[in-house]
N, C-alpha and C positions, 0 to 999 in steps of 0.2 A: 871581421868579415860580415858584412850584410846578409842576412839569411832572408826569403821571402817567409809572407804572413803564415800561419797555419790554416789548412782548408776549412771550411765551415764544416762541408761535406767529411763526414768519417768514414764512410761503410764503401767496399766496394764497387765503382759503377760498373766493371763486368760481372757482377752478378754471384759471385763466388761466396758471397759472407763474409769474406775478412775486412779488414780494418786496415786503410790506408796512412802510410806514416810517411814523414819527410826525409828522405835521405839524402847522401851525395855518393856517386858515382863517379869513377873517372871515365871519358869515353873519347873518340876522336870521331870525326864528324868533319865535313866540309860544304863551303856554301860561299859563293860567288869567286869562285877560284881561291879559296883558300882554305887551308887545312885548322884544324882547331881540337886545341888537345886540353885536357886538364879535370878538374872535380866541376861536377852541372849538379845544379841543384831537380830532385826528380820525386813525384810522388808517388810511393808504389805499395801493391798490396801484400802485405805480411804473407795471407796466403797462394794466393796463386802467382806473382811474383811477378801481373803488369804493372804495368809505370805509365807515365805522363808529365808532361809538362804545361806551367803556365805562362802565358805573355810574361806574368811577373818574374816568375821563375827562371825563365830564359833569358828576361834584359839581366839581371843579377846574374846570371852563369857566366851570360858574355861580357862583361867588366870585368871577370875574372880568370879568362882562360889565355894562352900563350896564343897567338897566331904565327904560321909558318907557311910560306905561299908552295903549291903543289909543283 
């Protein structure tokens, strides 16, 4: 599986002090009448426990998620 690059950016940008890492997530989500389920690649902060996504990060998630129409 293709994984996206790792952020240049280490520290958290809300402000908390922690230190963002690359994880995967399963989640389900929908977008242009369809459903979409599976592991998204997401970068989130060890301590406060927001997340994010990249352009890169998202084209690689959706190559890899199931699609099921709603």
């Amino acid at each position: 599986m293709v994984k996206p690059n790792e952020l240049k950016i280490k520290d958290c940008p809300f402000g908390c002090g922690g230190k963002i890492e690359l994880t995967q997530d399963y989640q389900k989500f929908s977008a242009k009448g369809n459903v979409y389920e599976g592991k998204r690649w997401l970068y989130k902060c060890n301590k406060c426990g927001e997340g994010f996504t990249t352009t890169e990060s998202d084209t690689i998630s959706m190559e890899h998620l199931k699609v099921r129409k709603l």
